[in-house]
C-alpha positions in Angstrom: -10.2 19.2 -31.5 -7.4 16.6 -32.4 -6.2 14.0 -30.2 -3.1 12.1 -30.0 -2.6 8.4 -29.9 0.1 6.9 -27.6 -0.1 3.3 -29.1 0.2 0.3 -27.0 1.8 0.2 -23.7 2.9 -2.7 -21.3 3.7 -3.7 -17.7 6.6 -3.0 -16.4 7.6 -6.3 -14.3 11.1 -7.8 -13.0 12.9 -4.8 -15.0 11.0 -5.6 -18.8 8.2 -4.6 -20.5 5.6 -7.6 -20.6 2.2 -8.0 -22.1 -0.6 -9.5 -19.5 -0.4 -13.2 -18.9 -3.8 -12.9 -20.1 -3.0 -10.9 -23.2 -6.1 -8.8 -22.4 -5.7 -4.9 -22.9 -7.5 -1.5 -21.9 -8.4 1.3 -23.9 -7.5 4.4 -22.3 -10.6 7.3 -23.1 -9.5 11.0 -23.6 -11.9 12.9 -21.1 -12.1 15.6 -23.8 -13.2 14.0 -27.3 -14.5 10.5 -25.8 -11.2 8.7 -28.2 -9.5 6.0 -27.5 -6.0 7.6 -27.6 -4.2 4.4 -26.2 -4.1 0.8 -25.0 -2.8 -0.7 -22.2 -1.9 -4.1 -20.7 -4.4 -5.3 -18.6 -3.0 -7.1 -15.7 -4.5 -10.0 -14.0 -4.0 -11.9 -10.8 -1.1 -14.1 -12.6 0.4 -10.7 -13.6 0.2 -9.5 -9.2 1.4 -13.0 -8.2 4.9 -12.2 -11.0 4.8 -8.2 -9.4 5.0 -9.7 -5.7 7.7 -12.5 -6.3 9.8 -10.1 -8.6 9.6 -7.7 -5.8 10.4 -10.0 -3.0 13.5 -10.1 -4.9 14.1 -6.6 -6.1 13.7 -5.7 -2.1 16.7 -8.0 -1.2 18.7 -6.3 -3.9 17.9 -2.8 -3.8 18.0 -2.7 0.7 21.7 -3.9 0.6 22.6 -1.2 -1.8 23.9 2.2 0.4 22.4 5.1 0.4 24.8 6.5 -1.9 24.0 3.6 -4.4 20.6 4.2 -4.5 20.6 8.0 -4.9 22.3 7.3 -7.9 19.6 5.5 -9.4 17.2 7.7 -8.3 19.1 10.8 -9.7 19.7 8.6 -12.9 15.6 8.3 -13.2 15.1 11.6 -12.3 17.4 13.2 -14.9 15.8 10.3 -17.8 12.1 11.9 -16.8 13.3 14.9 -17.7 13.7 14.5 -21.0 10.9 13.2 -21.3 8.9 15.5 -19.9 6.8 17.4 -22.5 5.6 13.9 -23.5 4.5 12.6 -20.2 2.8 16.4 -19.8 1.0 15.4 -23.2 0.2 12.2 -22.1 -1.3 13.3 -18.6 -4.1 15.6 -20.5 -4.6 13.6 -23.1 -5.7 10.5 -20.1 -7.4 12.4 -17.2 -8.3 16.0 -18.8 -6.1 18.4 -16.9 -4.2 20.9 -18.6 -0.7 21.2 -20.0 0.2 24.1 -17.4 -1.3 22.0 -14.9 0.4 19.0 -15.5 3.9 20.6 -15.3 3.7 20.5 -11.2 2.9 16.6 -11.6 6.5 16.4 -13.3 7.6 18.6 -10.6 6.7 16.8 -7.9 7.9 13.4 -9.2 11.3 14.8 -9.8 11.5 16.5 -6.6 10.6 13.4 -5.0 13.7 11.5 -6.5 15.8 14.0 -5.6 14.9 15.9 -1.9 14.5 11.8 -0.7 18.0 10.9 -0.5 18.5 13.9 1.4 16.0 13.4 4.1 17.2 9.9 4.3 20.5 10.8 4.9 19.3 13.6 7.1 17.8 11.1 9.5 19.6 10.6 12.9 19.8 7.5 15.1 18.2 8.4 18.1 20.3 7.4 21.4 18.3 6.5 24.5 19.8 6.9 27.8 20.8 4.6 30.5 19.7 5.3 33.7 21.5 2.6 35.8 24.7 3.5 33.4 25.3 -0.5 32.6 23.8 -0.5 28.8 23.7 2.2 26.0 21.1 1.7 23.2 20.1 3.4 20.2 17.6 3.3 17.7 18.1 3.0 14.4 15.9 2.6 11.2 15.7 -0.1 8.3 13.5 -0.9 5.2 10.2 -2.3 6.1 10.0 -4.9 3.1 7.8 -4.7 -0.1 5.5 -1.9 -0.5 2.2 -1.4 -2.7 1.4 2.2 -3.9 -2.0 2.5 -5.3 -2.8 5.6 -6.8 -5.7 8.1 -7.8 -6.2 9.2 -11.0 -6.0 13.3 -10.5 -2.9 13.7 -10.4 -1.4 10.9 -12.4 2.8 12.0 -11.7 2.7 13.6 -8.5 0.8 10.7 -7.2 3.7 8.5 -8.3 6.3 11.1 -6.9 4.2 11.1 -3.8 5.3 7.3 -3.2 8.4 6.6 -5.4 10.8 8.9 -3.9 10.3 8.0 0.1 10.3 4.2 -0.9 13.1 4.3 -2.9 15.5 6.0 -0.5 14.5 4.0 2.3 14.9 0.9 0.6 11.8 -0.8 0.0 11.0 -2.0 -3.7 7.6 -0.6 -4.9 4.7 -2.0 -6.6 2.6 1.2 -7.9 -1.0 0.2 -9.5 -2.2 3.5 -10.7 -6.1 4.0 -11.8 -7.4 2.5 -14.8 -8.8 5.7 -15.6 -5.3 7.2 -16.2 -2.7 4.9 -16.7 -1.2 5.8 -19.1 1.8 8.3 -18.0 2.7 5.4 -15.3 3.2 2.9 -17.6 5.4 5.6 -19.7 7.4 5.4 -16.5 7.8 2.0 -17.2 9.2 2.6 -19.9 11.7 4.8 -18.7 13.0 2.8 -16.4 13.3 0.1 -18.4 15.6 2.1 -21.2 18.0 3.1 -18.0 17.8 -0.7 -17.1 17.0 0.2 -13.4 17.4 -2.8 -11.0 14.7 -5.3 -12.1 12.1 -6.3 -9.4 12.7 -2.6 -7.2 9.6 -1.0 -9.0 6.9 -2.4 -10.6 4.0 -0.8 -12.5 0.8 -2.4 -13.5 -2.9 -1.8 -13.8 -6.0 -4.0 -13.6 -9.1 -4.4 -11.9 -9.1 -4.1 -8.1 -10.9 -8.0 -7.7 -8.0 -9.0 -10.3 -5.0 -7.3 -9.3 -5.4 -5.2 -5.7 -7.2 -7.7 -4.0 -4.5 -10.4 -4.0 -1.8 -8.0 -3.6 -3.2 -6.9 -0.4 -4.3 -9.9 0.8 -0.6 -11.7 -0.1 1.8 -11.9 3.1 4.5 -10.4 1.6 3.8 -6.9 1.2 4.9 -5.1 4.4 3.9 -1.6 3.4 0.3 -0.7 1.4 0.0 3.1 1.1 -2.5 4.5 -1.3 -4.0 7.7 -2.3 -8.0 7.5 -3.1 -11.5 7.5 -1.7 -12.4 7.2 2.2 -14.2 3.8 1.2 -11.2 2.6 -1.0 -8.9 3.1 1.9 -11.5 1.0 4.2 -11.5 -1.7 1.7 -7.5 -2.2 1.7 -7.4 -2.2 5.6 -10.1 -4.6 5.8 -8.1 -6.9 3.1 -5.0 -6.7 4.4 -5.5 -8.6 7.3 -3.7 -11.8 6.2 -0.9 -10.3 7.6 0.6 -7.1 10.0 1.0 -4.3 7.3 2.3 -1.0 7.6 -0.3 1.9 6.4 -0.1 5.1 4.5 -3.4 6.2 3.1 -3.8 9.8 1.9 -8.0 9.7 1.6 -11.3 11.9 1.0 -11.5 15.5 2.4 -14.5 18.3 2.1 -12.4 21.5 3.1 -14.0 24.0 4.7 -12.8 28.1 3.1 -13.6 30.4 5.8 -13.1 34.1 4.7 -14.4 36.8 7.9 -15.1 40.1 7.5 -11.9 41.7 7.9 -10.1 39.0 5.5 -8.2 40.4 2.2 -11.0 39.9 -0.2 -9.3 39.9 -3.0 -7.1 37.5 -2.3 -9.7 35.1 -0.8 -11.4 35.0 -4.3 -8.6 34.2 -6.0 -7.9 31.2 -4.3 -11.4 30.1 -4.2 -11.2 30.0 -7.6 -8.2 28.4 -7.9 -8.8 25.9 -5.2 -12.2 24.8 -6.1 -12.2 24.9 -10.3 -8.5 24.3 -10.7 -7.9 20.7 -12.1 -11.6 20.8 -12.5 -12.2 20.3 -8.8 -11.0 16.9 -9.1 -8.1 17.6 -5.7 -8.2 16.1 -2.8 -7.6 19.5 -0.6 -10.2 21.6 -2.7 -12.9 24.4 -1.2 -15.5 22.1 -1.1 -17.5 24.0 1.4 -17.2 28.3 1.6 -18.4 30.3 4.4 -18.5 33.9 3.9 -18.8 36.2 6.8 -22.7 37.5 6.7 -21.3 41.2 6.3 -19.1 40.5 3.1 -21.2 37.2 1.6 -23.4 39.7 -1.1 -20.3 41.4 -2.3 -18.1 38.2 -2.3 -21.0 35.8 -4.0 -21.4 38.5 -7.0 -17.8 38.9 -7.5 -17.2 35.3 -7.4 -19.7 34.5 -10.1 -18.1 37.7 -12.3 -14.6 35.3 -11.9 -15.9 31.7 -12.9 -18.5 33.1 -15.7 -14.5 33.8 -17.0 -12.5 31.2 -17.1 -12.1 29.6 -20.3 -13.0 25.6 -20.7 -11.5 23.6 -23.3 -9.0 20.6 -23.8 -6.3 22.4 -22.2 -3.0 21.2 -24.6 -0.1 23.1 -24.9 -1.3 24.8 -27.9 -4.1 26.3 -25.9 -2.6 27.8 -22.9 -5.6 29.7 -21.6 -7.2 27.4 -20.9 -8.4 27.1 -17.4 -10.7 24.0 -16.7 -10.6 21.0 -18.8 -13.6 18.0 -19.1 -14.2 16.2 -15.7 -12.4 12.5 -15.7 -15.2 10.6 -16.7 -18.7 10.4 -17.6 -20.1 8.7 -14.2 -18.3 12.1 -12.4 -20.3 14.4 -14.8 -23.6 12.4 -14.2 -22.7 12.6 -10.2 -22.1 16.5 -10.4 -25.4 16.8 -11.8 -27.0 14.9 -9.0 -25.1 16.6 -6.2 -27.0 19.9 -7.9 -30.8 18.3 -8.3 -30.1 17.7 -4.4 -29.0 20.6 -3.4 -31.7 23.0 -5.4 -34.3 20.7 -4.3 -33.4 21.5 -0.8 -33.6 24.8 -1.2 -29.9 25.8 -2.5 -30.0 28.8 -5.2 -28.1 27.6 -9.0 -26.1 31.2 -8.9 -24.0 29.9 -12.1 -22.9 27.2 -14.3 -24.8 23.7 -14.1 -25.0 23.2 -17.3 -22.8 21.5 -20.1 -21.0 24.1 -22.9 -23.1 24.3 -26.3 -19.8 24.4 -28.1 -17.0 22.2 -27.2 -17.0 18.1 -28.8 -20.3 16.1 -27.4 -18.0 13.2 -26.4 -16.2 14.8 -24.0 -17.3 15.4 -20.1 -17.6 19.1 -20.1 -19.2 20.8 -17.4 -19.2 24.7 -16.3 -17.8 26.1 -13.1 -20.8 26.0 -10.9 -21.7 27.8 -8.1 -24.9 27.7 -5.6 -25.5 29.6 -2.8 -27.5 28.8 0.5 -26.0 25.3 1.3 -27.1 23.9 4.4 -25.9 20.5 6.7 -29.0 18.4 4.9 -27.6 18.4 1.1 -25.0 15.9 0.1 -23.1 19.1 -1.5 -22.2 19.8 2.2 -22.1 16.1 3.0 -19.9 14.5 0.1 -16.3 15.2 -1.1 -17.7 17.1 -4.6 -14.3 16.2 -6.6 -15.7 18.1 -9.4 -16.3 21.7 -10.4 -19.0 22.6 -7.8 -19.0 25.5 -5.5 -21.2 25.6 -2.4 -21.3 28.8 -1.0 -23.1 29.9 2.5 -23.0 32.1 4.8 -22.3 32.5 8.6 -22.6 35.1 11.6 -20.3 34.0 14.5 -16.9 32.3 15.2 -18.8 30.0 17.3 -20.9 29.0 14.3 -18.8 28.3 11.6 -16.2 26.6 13.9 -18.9 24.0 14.2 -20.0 24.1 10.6 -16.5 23.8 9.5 -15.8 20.7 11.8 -19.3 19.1 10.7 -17.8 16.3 8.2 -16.3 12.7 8.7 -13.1 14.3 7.1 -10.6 16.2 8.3 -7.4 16.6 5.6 -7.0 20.5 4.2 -8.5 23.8 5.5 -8.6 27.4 5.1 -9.2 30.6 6.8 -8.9 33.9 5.6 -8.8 36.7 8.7 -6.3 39.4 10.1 -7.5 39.0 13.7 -4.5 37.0 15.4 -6.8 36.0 18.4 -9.3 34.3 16.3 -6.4 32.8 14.4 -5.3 31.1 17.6 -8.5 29.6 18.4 -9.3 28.6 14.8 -5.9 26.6 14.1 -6.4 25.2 18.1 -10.2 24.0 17.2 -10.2 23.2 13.5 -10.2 19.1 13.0 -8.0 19.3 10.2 -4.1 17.7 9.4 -3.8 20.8 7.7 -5.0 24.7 8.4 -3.8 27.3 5.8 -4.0 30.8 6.8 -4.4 33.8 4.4 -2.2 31.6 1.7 -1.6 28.2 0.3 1.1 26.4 -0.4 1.9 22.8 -1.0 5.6 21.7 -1.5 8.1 18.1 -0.8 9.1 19.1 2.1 5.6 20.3 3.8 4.0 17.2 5.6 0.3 16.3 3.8 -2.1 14.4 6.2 -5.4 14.3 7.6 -7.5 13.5 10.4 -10.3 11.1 10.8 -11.7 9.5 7.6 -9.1 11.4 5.4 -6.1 8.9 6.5 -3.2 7.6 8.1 0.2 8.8 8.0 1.6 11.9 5.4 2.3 12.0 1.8 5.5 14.4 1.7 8.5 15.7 4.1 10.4 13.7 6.0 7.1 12.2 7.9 6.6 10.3 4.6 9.3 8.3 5.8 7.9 6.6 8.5 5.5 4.6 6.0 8.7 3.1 5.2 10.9 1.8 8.0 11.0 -0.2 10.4 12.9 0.7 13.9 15.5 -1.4 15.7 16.7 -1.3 19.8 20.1 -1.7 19.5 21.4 -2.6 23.3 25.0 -3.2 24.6 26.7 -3.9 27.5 28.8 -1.9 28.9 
């Protein structure tokens, strides 16, 4: 099993390439083999304090430009990560584990982004406000909030980025994006990029380091007037807490624990499929996967066998373009293997049944963090596999008898971002998509797109990631008041 290695990457500050103040540097670990298959340039707080100044600057630049202007640019970047494409795919399983075919809808996503953006921004209309005395008319209209931090999660390296880049950009803010240390290496290739097509310097920024070194006085600095994130529930608490300093805007796209609810009259076929895709695609490291599954009592025996039958097939492996059936690749890291091991001594100590899986593949390279689809059955409230977002290849399976009861099961979490219910009975359909504490309920399908709002409720976030909602993050609104 051969790995790749990317060489030596740098920030991307002010428009160049730049080694750390510091001159310190990461090694970046390939999930699969345990390699080091590149370096990076570890930032510092000098490197945050050059990021915030530079985009202090690149904001006054890049907000007087038109719309038009600015599409250009972003068309211009678009078209340049397009060519580039099969090496940022590479790149993206060779740093976080996922697969080539899985990686292509990060691309997607990022390039969408630059592009469906403009549009939307265009597409928004001042609103006018009447006068009810008939002296004044006044109008609302919308402008760049200022300097905005993006900082990202490692699952989804691109799409992350896309998920930020394209609504800041066409609005008009500049953009500081601090993806994980765990996969930075495709962002900083974005660096790259922008740097060959000598975008305006100081509009986006991209640099990683540790949080005490490089988030902590970015947040806590006055000038950022946006911080929108992607990450854990107790990331996104840590970021409000520090940005205090000063009034920030907030996007945060945070933890969810999904509930999959599939009655007795749903299309069983179809529910399977998704429950395997939705729980051991990407190796169950997504935000909106079936974390929790409740089976209708009547169908639970036939659904739990044929379920097993499906993940005892897929195919693990380090999932590069030369191997394209591949289905799951290694968990992220080590710590995330040792954690899915603990969420399963929990749960079979508390009475959960190990139906498949649990175990680590005999054959595939010792240094990477493989781990089979798992699946136990008989979850109940009291393990932390009901608790917990999994974010790894973990199925918890139980099932359920009334409406009334797994309406309340489904609702039991401190999350509320993506669910799913499979069922043909438009009553319960009502009720379900009335009661369900979730941003978003799927019904009978799933799809995820640019233009579909992506938000939560509760601990899972503030604001929305996608459609012209993502927006809002963004600008800032003026009353515009005149005389008649």
């Amino acid at each position: 099993m051969k790995t790749q290695n990317f060489g030596y990457k740098k920030l991307y500050i002010d428009g160049q390439l730049v080694d750390a103040v510091s001159g310190e540097r990461e090694d970046v670990i390939c999930p699969a083999t345990g390699e080091v298959i590149a370096q990076v340039a570890k930032a510092g707080k000098a490197d945050a304090e050059k990021a915030l100044i530079s985009s202090q600057k690149g904001f006054k630049y890049w907000s007087k430009l038109s719309l038009i202007e600015r599409t250009v640019w972003m068309l211009k970047l678009r078209d340049a990560i397009l060519e580039k494409s099969d090496e940022l795919r590479n790149a993206m399983v060779h740093e976080m584990g996922k697969t080539y075919a899985g990686s292509e809808e990060d691309i997607l996503r990022l390039t969408e982004s630059l592009e469906w953006y403009p549009n939307a921004m265009k597409n928004l209309r001042e609103e006018q406000i009447p006068d009810y005395d008939g002296t004044h008319t006044h109008k609302m209209i919308s402008k760049p909030a200022g300097v905005a931090i993006a900082y990202l999660a490692w699952n989804f390296p691109l799409l992350n980025v896309g998920y930020k880049i394209g609504p800041a950009l066409a609005s008009g803010c500049s953009l500081i994006i601090k993806p994980s240390t765990l996969s930075p290496l495709s962002a900083y290739m974005v660096g790259e990029i922008l740097e060959s097509i000598n975008f305006p310097a100081g509009v986006v920024t991209i640099l990683a380091g540790s949080s005490s070194e490089v988030a902590t006085p970015m947040t806590t600095s006055k000038i950022p007037a946006v911080i929108t994130m992607i990450g854990s529930t107790q990331t996104g608490q840590r970021i409000i807490a520090d940005s205090t300093t000063s009034i920030k805007k907030l996007g945060m796209e945070l933890g969810g624990n999904a509930p999959f609810i599939v009655f007795e009259d749903a299309d069983l076929e179809l529910a399977l499929d998704l429950a395997i895709g939705l729980k051991f695609g990407n190796t169950g490291q997504i935000c909106v996967a079936a974390n929790r599954i409740f089976v209708h009592k009547n169908i639970y025996d036939k659904f739990l066998k044929e379920y097993v039958k499906r993940a005892s097939a897929l195919k693990i492996g380090f999932g590069t373009k030369e191997n394209p059936d591949v289905f799951m690749g290694p968990l992220a890291s080590r710590g995330s293997r040792d954690r899915m091991f603990e969420l399963i001594e929990d749960a079979v100590s508390k009475g959960a049944k190990l139906e498949y899986g649990g175990s680590i593949p005999e054959d595939l390279p010792e240094g990477g963090n493989w781990m089979q689809p798992t699946i136990i059955s008989g979850t109940t409230t009291e393990m932390k596999l009901f608790r917990e977002e999994t974010f790894g290849p973990i199925a918890g399976v139980m099932s359920f008898d009334t409406d009334d009861e797994v309406l309340e099961l489904a609702n039991d979490t401190e999350f509320g971002l993506a669910s799913y219910i499979f069922t043909n009975n438009n009553k319960r359909i009502e009720r379900f998509t009335e009661d369900l504490e979730f941003g978003e309920i799927q019904i009978n399908g799933v799809k995820y797109a640019i233009y579909l709002p992506h938000g939560g409720f509760k601990n899972s976030g503030i604001g929305h990631d996608c459609s012209h909602l993502a927006l809002d993050d963004y600008l800032v609104k003026k009353r515009i008041t005149s005389a008649l």
